[in-house]
C-alpha positions in Angstrom: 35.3 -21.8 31.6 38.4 -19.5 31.6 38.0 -16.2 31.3 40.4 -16.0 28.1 38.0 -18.5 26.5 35.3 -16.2 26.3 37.0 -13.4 24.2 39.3 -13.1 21.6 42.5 -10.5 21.4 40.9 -7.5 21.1 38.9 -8.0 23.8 41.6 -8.0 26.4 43.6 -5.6 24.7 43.1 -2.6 26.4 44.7 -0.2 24.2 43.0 -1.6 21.4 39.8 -1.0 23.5 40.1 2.9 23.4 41.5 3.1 19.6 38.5 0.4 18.4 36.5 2.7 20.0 37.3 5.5 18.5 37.9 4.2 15.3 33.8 2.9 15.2 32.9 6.5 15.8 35.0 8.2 13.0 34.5 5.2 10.7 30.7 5.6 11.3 31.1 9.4 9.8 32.9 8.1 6.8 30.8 6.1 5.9 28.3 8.6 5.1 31.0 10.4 2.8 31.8 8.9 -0.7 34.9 7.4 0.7 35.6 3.7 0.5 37.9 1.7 2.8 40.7 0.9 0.0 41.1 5.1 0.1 41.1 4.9 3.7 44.3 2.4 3.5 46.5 3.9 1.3 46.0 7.3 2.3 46.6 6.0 6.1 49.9 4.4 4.5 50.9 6.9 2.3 50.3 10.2 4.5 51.3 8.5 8.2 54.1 6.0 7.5 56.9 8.1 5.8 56.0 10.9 9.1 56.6 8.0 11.8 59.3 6.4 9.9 61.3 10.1 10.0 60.6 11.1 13.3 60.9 7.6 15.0 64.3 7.7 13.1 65.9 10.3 14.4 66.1 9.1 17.9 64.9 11.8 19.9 63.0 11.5 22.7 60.0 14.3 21.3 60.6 12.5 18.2 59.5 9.3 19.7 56.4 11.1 21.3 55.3 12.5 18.0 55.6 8.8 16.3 53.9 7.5 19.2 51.0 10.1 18.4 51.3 9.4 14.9 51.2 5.4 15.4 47.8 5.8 17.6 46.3 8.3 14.7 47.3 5.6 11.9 46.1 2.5 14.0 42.6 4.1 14.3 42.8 4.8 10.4 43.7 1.1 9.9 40.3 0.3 12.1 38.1 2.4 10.3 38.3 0.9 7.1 37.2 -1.9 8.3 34.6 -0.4 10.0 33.6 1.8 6.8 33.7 -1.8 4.2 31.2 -3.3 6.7 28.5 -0.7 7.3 28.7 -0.1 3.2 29.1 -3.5 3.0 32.8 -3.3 0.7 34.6 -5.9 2.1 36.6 -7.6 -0.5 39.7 -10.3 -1.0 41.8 -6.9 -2.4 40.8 -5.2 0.0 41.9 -7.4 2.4 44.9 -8.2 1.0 45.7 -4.1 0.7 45.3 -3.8 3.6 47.0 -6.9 5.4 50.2 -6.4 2.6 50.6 -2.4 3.9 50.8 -3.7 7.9 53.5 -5.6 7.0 55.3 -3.1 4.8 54.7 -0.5 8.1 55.8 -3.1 10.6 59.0 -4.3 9.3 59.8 -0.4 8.0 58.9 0.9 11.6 61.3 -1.9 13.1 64.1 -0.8 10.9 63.8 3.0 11.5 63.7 2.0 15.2 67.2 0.7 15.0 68.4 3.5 12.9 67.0 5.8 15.8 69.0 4.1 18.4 72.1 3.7 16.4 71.7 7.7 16.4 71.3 7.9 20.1 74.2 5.4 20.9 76.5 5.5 18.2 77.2 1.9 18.6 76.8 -0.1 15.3 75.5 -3.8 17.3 72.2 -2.3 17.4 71.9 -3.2 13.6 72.3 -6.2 14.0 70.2 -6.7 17.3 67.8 -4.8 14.6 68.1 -7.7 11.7 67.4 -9.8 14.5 64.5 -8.4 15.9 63.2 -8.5 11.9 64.2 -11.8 11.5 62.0 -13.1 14.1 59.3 -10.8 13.2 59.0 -11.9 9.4 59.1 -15.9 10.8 56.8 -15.0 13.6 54.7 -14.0 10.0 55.1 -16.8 8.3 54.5 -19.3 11.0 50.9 -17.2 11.5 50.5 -17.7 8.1 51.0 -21.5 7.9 48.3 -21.6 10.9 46.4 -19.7 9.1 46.1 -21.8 6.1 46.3 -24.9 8.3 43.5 -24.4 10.6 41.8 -21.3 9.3 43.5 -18.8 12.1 43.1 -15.2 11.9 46.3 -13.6 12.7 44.5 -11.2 15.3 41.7 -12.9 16.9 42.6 -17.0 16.4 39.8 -19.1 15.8 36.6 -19.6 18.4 36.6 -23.0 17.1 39.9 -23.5 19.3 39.4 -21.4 21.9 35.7 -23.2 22.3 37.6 -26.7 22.6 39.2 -25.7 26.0 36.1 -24.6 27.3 35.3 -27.7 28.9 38.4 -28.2 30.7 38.4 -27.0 34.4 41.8 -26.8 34.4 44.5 -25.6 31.8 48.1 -26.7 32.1 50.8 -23.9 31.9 52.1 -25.9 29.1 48.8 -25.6 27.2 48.2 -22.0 28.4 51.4 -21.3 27.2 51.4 -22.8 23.9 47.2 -22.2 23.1 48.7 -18.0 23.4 52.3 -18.4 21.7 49.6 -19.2 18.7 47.5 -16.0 19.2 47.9 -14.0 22.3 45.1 -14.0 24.2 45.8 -12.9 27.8 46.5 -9.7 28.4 50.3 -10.8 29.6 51.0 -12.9 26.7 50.0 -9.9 24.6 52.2 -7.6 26.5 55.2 -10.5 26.1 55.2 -11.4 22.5 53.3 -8.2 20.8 56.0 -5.6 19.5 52.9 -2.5 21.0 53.5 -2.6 24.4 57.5 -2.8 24.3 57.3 0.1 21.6 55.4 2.5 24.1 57.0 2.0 27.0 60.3 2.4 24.3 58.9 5.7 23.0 57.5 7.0 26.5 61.0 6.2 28.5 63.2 7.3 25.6 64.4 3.8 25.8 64.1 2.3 22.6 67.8 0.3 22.9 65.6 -1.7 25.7 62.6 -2.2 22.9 65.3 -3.7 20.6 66.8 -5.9 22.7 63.6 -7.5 24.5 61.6 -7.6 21.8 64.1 -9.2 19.4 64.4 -12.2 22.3 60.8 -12.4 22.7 59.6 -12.4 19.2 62.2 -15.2 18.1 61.3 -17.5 21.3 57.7 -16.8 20.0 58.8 -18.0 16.3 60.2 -20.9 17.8 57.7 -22.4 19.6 55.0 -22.5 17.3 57.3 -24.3 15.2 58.2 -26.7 18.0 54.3 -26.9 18.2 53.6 -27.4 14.8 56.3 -29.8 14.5 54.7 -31.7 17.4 51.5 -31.3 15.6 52.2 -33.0 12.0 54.8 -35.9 14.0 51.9 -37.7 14.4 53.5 -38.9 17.9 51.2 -39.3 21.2 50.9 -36.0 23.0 49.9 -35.1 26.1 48.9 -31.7 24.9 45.4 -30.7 24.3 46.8 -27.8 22.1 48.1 -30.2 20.4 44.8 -32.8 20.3 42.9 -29.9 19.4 44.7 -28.8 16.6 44.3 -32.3 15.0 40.8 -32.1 15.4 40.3 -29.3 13.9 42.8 -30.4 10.5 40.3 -33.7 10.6 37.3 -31.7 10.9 38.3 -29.3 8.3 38.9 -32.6 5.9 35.5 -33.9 6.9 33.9 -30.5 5.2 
């Protein structure tokens, strides 16, 4: 069995290691308070985003270290209320939907005030529309997780172990498969760092680079796009595949039926 078969996203995210870490510890503390995980959300939303959105927008290089402080303080916040709805055993469809509706709202904001932040370092007015670019593919990147999501019953962060479990009894995984199986949800740690907009945003904020951000991430977020629609395509052709990705996705849409 692979080794990317045996764990899901967050287990071979290493940042997301520390932060989840983190997050159980401060989460365990609030939930021995009288605040509840909905409160957790909007305050993280309403407190953190307009702070990163400023200082991430003004495209200076200690400005991108304090949004890069900011981002880790409001990704453990967006942890804990997780952490808080299960030990007091909240979890609810609004909830969910709070919370899931306010990451999108940060993500697409954050992308914009990125590009406003480089336009201010450079001047140059093309960064907008590398910008609308980058957002473009990040919204159908969205939508095509959502269509999985409804399709096979994916969670956008951590798949589905149904899917992963399928290629544990190949001994060997074609790059094609490999490729395709983490275009869906990144599961190795290089895949995460290629098509997650995380990694390119540190190195963005830490190197005072953010025109480099842009311009990668816009590519690799549309190539991601792409190809799960070129998969999913593939997938509802009903044509002869080669592809187990693509074998195994039709088993699981029969198997879902069957139930």
């Amino acid at each position: 069995m692979s080794e990317d078969n045996k764990k899901d996203r967050k287990d071979s995210d290493p940042t997301m290691k520390v932060l989840r870490k983190l997050s159980i510890w401060i989460g365990n503390i609030l939930a021995k308070t009288k605040i509840t995980p909905n409160q957790i959300t909007a305050f993280n939303f309403i407190i953190f985003t307009p702070l990163i959105l400023y200082f991430i927008s003004r495209g200076t290089y200690y400005g991108g270290l304090i949004t890069l402080a900011f981002i880790a303080v409001t990704v453990v916040l967006d942890l804990c209320d997780g952490t808080v709805a299960r030990i007091k055993n909240l979890s609810s469809p609004y909830g969910s939907w709070l919370d899931g509706s306010l990451d999108v709202v940060f993500q697409n904001s954050l992308l914009v005030a990125a590009s406003v932040g480089v336009y201010y370092q450079t001047g140059e007015a093309v960064w907008f529309i590398i910008g609308l670019i980058m957002l473009f593919g990040q919204n159908l990147a969205n939508v095509m997780g959502g269509l999985y999501d409804r399709e096979f019953s994916f969670e956008a962060y951590s798949g589905s172990k149904v899917f992963f479990d399928k290629f544990s009894g190949l001994k060997k995984i074609s790059f094609p498969d490999s490729f395709f199986k983490n275009i869906i949800v990144p599961v190795k740690l290089i895949y995460i760092v290629f098509f997650t907009c995380r990694y390119w945003l540190i190195l963005g904020l830490i190197f005072g680079r953010l025109d480099l951000f842009l311009l990668i991430f816009s590519i690799t977020i549309n190539i991601r796009w792409i190809s799960m629609w070129i998969l999913y395509l593939k997938y509802i052709s009903g044509w002869d595949s080669q592809l187990y990705t693509i074998k195994f996705l039709r088993q699981i849409k029969n198997e879902k039926n069957i139930k």
